[in-house]
N, C-alpha and C positions, 0 to 999 in steps of 0.2 A: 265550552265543552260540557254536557249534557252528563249528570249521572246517571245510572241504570234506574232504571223501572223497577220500583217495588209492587210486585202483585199479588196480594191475598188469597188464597183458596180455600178450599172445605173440603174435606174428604166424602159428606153428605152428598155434593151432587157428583164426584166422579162416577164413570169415569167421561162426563160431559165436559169441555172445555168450556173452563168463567173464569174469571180474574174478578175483586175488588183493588182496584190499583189505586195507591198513596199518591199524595202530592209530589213526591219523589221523580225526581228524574224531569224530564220536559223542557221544555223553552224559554217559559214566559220567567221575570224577573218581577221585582218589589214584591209589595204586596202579593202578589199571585205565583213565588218564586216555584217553579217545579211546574207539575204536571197538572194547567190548569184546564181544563176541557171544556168551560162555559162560554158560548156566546154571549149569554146574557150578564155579563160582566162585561167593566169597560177595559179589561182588556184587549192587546192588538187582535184581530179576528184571523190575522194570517199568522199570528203563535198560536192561536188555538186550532189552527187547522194541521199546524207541524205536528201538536201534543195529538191531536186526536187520530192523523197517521201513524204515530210511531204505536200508538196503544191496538187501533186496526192491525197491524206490522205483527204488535205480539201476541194476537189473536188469531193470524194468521188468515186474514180477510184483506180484502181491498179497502179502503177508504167506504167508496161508495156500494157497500155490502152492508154498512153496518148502521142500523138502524136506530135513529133517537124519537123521541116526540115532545111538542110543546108543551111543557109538564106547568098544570095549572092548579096543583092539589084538590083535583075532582075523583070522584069515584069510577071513573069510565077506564078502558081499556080499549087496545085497538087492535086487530087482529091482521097477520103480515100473510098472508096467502099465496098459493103459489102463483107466480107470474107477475104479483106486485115488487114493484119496484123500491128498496128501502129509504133510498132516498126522498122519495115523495111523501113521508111519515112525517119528516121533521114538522110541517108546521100543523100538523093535525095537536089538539088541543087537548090531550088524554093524557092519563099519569100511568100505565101501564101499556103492554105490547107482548103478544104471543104468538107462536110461528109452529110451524112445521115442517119449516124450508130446511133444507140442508145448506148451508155454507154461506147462512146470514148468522149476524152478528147484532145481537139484541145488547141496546147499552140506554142505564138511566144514568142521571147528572143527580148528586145531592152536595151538602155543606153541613149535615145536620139531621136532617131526615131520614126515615129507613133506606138503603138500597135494600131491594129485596131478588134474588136471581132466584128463580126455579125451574124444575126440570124432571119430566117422564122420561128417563134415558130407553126404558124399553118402547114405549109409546112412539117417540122420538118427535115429542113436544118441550118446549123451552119459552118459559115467560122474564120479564124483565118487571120490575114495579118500585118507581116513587111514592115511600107511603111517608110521609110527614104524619101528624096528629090528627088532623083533619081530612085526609085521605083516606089513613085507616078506617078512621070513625066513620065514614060516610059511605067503606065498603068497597074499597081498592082490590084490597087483599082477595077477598071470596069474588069481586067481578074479576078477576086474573085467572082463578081455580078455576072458576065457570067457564073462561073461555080456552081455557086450555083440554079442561073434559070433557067442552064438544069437538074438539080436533081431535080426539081420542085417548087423552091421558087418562090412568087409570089410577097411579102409584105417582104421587107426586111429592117429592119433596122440595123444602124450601131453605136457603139460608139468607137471613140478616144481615146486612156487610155494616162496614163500620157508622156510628151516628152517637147523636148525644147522648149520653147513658144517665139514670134517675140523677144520679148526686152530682150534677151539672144543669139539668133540668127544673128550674126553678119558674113555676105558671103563676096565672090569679085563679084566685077562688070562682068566676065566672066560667072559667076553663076549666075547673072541675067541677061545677056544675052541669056544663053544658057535656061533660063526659059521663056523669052521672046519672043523668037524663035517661040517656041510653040506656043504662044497667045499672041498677044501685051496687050489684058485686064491684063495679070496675072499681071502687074504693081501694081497691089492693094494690092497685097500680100509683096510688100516690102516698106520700111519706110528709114527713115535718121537715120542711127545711130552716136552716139556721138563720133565715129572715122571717119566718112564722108566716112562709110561705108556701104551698103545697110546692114537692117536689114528684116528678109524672115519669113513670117506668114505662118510657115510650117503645124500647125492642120487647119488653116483658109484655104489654099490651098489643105488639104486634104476633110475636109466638103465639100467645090465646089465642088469636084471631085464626091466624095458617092453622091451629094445632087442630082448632071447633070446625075449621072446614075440612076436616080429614087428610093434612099435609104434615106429615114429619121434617118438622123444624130446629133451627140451629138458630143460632144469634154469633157469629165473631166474635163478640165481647171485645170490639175496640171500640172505645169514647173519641167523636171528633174534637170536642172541645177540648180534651185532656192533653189530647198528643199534638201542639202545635206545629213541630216536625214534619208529623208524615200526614196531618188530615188540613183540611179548610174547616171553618167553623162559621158559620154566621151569625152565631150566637157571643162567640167568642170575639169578632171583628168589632160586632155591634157595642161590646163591654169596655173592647181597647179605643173606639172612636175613630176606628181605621176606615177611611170612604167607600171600600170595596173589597169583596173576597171573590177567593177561587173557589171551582166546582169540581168535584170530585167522580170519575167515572168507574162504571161499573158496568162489567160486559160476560154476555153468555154467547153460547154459537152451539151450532149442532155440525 
C-alpha cells in the first residue's frame, strides 16, 4: 500500500500549477523506497513508470503529456512548441525545457542539484531546469530566461525546489577556483568547512544568477542531504556506500 504524495509548492509561482514532490509516497522499495522517478537508476523501470503516473495523475496530465529530457549538466535548453509531441523530448540531451503549450507538463529529475521551475503566468510561458554546479556555471539558468522571453515572457519568476544546501556541501579547492574564474565576487558563495574544506552555497549562487537575469526568485530552503525521509541525495548515498539512489521529480504545467 502506497502512502500519499508529498508535494511542495511556492506561492511565487501561483497561481500556475508545479509541485516539488518528496521521495514520499510511490512504488519502488530498498534503497529507492518511495517516490523514485529516475530511469537512470537500476531501479525496476516499470516502478518507475507507476511513480511517474501517479505524479502525471497529481498534475493532472496524462503520462505521456509530461515532458522530461536527457539531463547532461549542459548549459542548453530545449523548447516544447506547439504541435511537438512531449514525449519525443526524453532523449534530447539538454538540462532545461520551456513551453507555451497549454496541458503539458514540464518535469526535471534531480538528487542534489537545483530543480528550478518557472513561470510568466500572464505571458503563459513555463520552463523546468536542471541546474547542478556546472550547469549553472555554464549558463542554464539565463539559457531557460532567454528561451522563455522569446515565447513571450515578460515577468518571469522562479522558484529553487529542494537540493543540497551550503553546510552539506563540502567541494575541493579546484572547484572553487574553477568557480572563481568566472567572477572573483562568487567567493561569497563559499564558506570554511569543518574539513578545511570550502563549503559552496549552491541555491544562493543559483538565486544570483535567476535574480542578475531579471527573475524574482525564491529557494524552498529544503536540504536533500539533510532530510533522508523525504529527499534522495547523491551525495548523501555516496558517504553511506549505498550502490544507488532515487531521483527526485519536479513538475510545472500550464
Amino acid at each position: 500500500m502506497h502512502t500519499t504524495l508529498e508535494i511542495l509548492t511556492h506561492p511565487l509561482l501561483e497561481p500556475v500549477r508545479h509541485g516539488f514532490f518528496t521521495r514520499k509516497g510511490g512504488a519502488s522499495s530498498g534503497l529507492f523506497a518511495g517516490l523514485n522517478c529516475g530511469y537512470g537508476s537500476s531501479d525496476q523501470g516499470e516502478i518507475v513508470t507507476i511513480n511517474r503516473s501517479r505524479v502525471a495523475d497529481a498534475m493532472g496530465v496524462a503520462p505521456n503529456r509530461m515532458a522530461t529530457v536527457h539531463q547532461v549538466h549542459s548549459p542548453d535548453v530545449a523548447v516544447l512548441r506547439a504541435g511537438d509531441e512531449p514525449i519525443d523530448f526524453s532523449k534530447i540531451r539538454v538540462d532545461g525545457i520551456v513551453t507555451d503549450q497549454q496541458g503539458i507538463a514540464l518535469a526535471v529529475l534531480t538528487a542534489d542539484c537545483q530543480p528550478i521551475l518557472l513561470a510568466d503566468p500572464e505571458a503563459g510561458v513555463i520552463g523546468a531546469v536542471h541546474a547542478g554546479w556546472r550547469g549553472a556555471l555554464s549558463g542554464v539558468i539565463e539559457a531557460a530566461v532567454g528561451a522563455m522571453t522569446d515565447l513571450g515572457a515578460t515577468r518571469i519568476r522562479a522558484v529553487i525546489g529542494p537540493c543540497i544546501s551550503q553546510k552539506a556541501y563540502e567541494v575541493g579547492n579546484e572547484f572553487m577556483e574553477e568557480v572563481l574564474a568566472e567572477d572573483a565576487d562568487h567567493h561569497r558563495f563559499f564558506a570554511g568547512g569543518p574539513n578545511g574544506k570550502p563549503m559552496f552555497d549552491l541555491p544562493g549562487f543559483g538565486l544570483m544568477r535567476l535574480r542578475e537575469a531579471g527573475v524574482e526568485a525564491e529557494w524552498t530552503r529544503h536540504c536533500t542531504y539533510s532530510e533522508p525521509d523525504r529527499f534522495f541525495s547523491y551525495r548523501r548515498t555516496t558517504h553511506n556506500h549505498e550502490a544507488d539512489y532515487g531521483r527526485l521529480i519536479s513538475v510545472i504545467r500550464l
